[in-house]
DSSP file (Angstrom, degrees, kcal/mol; ACC not computed):
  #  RESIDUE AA STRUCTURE BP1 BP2  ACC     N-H-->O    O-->H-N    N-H-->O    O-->H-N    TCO  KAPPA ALPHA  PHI   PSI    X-CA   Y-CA   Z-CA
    1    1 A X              0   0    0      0, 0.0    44,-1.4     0, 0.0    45,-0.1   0.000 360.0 360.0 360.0 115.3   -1.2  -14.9   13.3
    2    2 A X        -     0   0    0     42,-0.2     2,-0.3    43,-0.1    41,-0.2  -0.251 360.0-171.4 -68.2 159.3   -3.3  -16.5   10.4
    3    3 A X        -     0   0    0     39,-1.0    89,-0.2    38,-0.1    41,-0.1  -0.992  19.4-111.2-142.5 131.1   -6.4  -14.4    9.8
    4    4 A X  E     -a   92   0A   0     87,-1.2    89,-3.2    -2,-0.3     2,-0.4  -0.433  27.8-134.1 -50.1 148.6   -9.8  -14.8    7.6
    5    5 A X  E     +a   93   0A   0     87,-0.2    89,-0.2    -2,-0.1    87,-0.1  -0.894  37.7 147.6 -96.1  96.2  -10.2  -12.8    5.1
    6    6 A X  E     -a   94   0A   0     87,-2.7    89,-0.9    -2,-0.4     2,-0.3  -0.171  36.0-109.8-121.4-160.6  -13.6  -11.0    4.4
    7    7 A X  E     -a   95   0A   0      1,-0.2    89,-0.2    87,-0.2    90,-0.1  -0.918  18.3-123.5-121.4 153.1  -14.6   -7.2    2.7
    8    8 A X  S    S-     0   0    0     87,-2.8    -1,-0.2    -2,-0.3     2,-0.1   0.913  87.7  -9.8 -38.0 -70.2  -15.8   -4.5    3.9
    9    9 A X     >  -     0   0    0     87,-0.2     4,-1.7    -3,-0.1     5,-0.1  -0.507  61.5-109.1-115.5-166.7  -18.4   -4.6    1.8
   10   10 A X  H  > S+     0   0    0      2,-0.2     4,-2.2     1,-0.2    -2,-0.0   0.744 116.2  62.7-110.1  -3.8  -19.9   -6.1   -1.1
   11   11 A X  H  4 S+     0   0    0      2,-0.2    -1,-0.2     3,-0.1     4,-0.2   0.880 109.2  47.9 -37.8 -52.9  -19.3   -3.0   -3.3
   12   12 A X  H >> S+     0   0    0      2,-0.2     4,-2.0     1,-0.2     3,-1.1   0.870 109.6  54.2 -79.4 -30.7  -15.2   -4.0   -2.5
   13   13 A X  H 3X S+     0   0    0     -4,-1.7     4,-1.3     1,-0.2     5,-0.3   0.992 107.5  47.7 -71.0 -47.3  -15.7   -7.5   -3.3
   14   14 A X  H 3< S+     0   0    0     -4,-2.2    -1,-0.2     1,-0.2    -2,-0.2   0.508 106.0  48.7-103.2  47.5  -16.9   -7.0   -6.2
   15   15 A X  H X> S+     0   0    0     -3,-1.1     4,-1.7    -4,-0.2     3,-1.1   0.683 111.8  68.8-101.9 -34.4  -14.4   -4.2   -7.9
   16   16 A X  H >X S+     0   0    0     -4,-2.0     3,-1.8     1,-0.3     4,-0.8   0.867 107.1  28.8   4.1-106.0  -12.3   -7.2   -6.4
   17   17 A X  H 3X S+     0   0    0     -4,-1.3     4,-0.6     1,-0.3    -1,-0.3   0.093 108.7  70.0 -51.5  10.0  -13.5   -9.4   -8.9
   18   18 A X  H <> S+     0   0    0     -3,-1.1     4,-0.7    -5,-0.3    -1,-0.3   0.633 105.1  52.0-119.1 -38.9  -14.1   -6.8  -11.7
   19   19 A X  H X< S+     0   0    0     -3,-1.8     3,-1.9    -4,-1.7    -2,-0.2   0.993  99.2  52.4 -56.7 -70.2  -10.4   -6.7  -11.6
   20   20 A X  H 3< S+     0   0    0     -4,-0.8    -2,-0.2     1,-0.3    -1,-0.1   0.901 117.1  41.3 -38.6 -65.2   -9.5  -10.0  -11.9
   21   21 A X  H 3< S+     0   0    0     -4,-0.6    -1,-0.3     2,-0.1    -2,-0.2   0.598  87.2 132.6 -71.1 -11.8  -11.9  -10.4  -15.4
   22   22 A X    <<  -     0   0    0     -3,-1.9    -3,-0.1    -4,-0.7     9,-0.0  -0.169  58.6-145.1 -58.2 139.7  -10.8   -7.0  -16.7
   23   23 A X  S    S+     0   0    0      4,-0.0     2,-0.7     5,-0.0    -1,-0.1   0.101  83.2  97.1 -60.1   7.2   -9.7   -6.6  -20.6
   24   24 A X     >  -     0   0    0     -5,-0.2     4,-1.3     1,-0.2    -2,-0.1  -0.856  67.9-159.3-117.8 120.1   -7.5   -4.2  -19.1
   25   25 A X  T  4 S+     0   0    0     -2,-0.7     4,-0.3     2,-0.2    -1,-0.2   0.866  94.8  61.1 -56.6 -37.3   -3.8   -5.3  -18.2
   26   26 A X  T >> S+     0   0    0      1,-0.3     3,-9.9     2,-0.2     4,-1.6   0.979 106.6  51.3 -51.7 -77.3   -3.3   -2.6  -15.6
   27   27 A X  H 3> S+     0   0    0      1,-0.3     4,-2.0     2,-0.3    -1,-0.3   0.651 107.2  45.3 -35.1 -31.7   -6.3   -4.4  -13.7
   28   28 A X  H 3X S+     0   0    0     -4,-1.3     4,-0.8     1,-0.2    -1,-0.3   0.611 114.8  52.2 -97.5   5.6   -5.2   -8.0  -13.6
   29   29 A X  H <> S+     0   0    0     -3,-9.9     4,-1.6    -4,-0.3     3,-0.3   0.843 114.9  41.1 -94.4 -25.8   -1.6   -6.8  -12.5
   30   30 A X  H >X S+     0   0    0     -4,-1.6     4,-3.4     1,-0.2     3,-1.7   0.975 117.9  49.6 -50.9 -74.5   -3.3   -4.9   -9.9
   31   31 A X  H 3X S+     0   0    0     -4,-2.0     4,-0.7     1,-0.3    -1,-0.2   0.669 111.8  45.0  -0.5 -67.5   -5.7   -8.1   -9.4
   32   32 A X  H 3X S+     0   0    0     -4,-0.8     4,-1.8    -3,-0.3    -1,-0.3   0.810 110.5  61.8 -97.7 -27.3   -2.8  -10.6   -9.1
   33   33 A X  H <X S+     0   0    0     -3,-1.7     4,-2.5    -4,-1.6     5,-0.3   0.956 106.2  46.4 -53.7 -61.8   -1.0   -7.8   -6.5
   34   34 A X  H  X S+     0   0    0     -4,-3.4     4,-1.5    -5,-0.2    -2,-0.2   0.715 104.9  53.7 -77.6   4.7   -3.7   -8.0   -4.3
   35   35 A X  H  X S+     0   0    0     -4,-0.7     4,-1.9     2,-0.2    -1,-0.2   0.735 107.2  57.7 -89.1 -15.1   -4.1  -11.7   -4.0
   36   36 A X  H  X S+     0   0    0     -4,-1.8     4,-0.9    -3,-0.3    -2,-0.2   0.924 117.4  29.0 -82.1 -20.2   -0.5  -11.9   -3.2
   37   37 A X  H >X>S+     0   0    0     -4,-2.5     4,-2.7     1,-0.2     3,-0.6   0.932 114.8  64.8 -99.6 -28.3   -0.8   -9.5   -0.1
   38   38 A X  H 3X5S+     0   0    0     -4,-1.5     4,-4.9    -5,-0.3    -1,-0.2   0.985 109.2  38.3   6.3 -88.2   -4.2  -10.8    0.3
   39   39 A X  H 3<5S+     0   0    0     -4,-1.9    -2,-0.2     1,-0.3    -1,-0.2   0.733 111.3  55.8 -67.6 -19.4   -2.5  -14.0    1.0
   40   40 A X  H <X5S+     0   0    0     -4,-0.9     4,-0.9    -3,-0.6    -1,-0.3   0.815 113.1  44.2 -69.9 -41.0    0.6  -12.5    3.1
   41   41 A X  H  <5S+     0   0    0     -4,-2.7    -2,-0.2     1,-0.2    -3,-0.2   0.829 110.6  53.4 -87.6 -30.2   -2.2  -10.7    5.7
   42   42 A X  T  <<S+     0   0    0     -4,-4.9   -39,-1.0    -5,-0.5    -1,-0.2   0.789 113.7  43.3 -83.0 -14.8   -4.3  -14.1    5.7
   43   43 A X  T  4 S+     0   0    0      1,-0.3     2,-0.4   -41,-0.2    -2,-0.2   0.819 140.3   5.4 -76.3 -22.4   -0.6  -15.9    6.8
   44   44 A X    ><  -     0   0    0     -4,-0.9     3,-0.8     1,-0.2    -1,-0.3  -0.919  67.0-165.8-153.6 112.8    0.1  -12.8    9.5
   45   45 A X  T 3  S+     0   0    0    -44,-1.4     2,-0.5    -2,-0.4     3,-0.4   0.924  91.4  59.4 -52.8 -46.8   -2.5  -10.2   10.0
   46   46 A X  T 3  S+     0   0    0      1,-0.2    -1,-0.2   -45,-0.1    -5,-0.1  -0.226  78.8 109.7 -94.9  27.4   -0.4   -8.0   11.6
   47   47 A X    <   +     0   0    0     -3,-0.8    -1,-0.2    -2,-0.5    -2,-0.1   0.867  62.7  65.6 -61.4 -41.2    2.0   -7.9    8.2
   48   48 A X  S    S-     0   0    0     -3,-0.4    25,-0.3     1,-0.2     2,-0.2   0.293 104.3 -80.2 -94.9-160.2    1.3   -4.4    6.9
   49   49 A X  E     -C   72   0B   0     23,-4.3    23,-2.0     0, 0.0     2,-0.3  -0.563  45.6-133.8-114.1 160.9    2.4   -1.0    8.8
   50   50 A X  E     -C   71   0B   0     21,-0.2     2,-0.3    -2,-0.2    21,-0.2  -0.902  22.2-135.2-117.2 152.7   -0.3   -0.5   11.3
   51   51 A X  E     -C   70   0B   0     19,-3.1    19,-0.6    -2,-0.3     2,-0.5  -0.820  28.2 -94.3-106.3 164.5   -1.5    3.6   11.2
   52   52 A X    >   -     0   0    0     -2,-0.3     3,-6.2     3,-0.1     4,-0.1  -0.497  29.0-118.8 -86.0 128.1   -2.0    5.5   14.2
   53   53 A X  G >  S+     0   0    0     -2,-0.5     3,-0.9     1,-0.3    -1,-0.1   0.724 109.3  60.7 -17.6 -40.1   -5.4    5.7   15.6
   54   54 A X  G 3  S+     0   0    0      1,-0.3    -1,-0.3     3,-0.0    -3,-0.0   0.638 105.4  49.7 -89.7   1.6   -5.6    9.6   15.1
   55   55 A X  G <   +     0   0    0     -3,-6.2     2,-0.3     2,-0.1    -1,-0.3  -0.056  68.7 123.5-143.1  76.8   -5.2    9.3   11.5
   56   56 A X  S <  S-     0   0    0     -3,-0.9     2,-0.7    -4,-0.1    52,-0.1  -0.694  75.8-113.8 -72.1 122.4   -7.6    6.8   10.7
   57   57 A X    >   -     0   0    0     -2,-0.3     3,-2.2    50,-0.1     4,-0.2  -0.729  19.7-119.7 -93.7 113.0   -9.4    8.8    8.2
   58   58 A X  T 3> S+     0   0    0     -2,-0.7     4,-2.2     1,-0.3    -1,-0.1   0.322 109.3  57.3  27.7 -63.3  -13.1    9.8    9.2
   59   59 A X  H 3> S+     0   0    0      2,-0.2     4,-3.2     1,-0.2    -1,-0.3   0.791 102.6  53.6 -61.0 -32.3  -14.8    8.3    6.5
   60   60 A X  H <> S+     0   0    0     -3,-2.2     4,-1.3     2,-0.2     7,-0.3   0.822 112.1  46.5 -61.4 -47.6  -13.4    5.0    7.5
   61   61 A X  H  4 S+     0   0    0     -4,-0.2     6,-0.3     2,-0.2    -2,-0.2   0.970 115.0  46.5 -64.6 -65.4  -14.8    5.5   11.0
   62   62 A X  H >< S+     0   0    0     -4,-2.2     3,-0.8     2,-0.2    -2,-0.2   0.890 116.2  41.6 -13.2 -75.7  -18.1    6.6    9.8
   63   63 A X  H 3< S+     0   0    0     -4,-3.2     2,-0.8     1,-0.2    -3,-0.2   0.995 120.5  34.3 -67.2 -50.6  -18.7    3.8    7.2
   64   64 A X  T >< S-     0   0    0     -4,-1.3     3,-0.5    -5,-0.2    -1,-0.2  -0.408  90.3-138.1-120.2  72.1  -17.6    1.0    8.7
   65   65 A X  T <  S+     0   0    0     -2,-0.8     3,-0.1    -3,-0.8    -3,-0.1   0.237  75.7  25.0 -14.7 155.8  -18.2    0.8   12.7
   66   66 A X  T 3   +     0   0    0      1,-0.2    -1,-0.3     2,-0.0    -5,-0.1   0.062  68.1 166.5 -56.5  63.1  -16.5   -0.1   15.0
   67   67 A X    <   +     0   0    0     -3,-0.5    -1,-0.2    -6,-0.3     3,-0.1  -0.324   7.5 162.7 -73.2 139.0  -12.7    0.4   13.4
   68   68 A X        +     0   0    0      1,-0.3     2,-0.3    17,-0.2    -1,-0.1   0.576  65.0  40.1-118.0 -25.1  -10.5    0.2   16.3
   69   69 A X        -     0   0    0     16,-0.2     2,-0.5   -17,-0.0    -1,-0.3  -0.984  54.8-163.5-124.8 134.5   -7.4   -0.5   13.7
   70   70 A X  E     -C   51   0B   0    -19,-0.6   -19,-3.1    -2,-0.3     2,-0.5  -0.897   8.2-179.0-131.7 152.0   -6.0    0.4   10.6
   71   71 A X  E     -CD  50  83B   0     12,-2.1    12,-3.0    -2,-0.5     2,-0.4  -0.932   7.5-165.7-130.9 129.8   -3.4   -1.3    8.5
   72   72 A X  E     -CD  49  82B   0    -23,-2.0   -23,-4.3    -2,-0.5     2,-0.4  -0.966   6.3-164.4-124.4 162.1   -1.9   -0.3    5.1
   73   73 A X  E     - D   0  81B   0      8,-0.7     8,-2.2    -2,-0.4     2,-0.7  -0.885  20.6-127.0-147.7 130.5    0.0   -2.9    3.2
   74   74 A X  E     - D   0  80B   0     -2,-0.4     6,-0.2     6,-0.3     2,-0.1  -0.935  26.1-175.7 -92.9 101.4    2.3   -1.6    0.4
   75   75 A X    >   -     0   0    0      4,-2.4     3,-1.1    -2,-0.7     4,-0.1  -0.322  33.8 -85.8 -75.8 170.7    1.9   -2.9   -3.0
   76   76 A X  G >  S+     0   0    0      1,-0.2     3,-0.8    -2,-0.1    -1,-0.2  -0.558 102.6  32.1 -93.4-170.2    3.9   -2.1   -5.7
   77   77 A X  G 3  S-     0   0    0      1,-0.2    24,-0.3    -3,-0.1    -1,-0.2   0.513 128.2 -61.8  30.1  26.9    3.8    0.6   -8.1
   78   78 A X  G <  S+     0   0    0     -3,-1.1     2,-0.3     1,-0.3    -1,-0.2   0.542  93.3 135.2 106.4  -6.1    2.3    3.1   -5.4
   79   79 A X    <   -     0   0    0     -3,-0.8    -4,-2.4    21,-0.2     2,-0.3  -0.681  40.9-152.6-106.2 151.3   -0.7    1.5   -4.6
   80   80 A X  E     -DE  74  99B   0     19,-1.3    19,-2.4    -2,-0.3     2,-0.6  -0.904   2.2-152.5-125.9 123.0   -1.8    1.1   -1.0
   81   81 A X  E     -DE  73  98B   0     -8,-2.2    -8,-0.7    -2,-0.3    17,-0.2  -0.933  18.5-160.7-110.6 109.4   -4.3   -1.9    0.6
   82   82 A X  E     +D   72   0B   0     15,-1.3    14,-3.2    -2,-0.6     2,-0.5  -0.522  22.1 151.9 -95.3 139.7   -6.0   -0.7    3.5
   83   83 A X  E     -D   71   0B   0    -12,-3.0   -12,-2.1    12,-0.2     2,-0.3  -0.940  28.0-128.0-157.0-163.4   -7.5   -3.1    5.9
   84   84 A X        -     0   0    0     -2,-0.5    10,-3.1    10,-0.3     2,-0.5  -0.995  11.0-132.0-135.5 144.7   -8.5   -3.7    9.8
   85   85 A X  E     +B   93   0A   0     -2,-0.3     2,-0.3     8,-0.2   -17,-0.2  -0.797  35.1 141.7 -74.8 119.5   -8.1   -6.1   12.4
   86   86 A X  E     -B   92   0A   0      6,-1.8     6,-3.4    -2,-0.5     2,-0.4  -0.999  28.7-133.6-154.3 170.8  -10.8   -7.6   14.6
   87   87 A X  E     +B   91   0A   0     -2,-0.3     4,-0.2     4,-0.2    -2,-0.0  -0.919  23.4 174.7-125.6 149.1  -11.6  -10.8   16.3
   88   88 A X  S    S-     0   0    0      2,-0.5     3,-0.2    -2,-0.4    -1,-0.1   0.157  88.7 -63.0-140.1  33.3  -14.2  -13.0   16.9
   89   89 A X  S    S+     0   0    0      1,-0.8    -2,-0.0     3,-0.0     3,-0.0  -0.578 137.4  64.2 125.6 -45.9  -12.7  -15.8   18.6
   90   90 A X  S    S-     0   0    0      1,-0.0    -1,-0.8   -87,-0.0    -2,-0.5   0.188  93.7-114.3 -56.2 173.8  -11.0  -15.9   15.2
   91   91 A X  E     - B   0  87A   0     -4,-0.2   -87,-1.2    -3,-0.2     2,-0.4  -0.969  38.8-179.7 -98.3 134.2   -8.6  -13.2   13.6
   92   92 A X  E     -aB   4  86A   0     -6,-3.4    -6,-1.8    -2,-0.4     2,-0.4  -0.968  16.8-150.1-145.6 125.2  -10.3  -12.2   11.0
   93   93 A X  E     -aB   5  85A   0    -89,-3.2   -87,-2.7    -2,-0.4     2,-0.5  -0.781  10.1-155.6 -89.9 126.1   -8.7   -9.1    8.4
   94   94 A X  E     -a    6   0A   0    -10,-3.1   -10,-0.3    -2,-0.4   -87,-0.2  -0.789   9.5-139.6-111.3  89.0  -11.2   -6.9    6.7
   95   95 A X  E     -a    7   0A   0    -89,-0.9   -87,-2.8    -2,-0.5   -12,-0.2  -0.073  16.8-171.0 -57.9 127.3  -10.0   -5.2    3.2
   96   96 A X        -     0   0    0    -14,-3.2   -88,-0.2   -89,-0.2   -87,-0.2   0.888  49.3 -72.9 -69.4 -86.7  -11.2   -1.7    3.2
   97   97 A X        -     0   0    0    -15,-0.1   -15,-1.3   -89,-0.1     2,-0.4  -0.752  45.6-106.3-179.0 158.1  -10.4   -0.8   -0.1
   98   98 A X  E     -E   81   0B   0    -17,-0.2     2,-0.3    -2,-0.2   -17,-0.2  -0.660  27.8-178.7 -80.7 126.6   -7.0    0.1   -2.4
   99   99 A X  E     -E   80   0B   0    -19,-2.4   -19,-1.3    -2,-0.4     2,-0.4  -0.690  21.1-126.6-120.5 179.9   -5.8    3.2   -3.5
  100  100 A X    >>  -     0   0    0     -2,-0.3     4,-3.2   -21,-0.2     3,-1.9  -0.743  54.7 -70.6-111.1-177.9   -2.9    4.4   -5.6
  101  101 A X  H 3> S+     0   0    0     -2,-0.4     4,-1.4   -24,-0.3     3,-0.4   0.880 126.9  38.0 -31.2 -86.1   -0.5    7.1   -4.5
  102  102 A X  H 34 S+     0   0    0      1,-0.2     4,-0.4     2,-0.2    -1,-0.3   0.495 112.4  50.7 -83.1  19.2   -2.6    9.9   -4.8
  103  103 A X  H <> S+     0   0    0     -3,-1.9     4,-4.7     2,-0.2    -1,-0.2   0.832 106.5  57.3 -75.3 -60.6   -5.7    8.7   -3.6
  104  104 A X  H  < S+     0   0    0     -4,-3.2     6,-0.2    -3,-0.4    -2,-0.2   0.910 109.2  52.9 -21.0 -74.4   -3.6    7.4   -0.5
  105  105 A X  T >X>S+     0   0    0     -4,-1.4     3,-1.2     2,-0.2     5,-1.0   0.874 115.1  39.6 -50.5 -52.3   -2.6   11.6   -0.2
  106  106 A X  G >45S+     0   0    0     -4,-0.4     3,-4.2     1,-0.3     2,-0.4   0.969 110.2  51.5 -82.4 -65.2   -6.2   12.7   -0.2
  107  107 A X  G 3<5S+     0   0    0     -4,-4.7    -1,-0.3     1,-0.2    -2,-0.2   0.276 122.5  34.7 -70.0  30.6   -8.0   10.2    1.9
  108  108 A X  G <45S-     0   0    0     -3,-1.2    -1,-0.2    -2,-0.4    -2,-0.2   0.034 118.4-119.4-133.0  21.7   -5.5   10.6    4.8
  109  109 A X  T <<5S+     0   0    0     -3,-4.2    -3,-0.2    -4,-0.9    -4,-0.1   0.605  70.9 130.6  89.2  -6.8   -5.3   14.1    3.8
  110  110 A X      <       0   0    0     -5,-1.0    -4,-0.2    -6,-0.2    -5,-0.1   0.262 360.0 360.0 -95.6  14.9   -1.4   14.9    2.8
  111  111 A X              0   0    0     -6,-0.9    -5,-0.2    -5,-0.1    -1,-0.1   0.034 360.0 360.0-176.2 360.0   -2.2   16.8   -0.8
């Protein structure tokens, strides 16, 4: 099911884009990793692993009202693209934000 794409916020669009222009290689492979699943969740929302409702982590519920879903999307090297579903007639996918491996492990609480 194709889906817009939006941010959470405008803090996540622009570390987005702070990637993409980085002097820093890491950052534009990172960069070029999330436009591809970026571009896999705006073909299929429903691409990524969906998590179960009770460990949706707190903070995510807190900042950004009303999450009813959470989705992680697997990049490579470890790093994890969190995002949500919702509709508005539309399907519309909302990037959360990305973490690597052990970021992943703390905000849902497994080291």
């Amino acid at each position: 099911m194709k889906a817009a794409i939006y941010f959470a916020d405008a803090k996540v669009r622009e570390a987005f884009k702070a990637l993409k222009v980085s002097p820093h290689t890491e950052d534009r492979e990172l960069a070029a990793l999330l436009d591809k699943a970026i571009t896999a969740i705006s073909a299929n929302a429903f691409c990524g692993t969906q998590v179960p409702k009770r460990q949706i982590p707190k903070l995510y519920l807190q900042r950004y009202p009303p999450i009813t879903n959470l989705w992680k999307y697997n990049l490579s090297r470890s790093w994890r693209l969190m995002y949500t579903v919702a509709s508005d007639g539309d399907t519309i996918a909302v990037i959360i934000e990305w973490l690597d491996h052990t970021g992943y492990d703390r905000r849902f609480g497994y080291g």
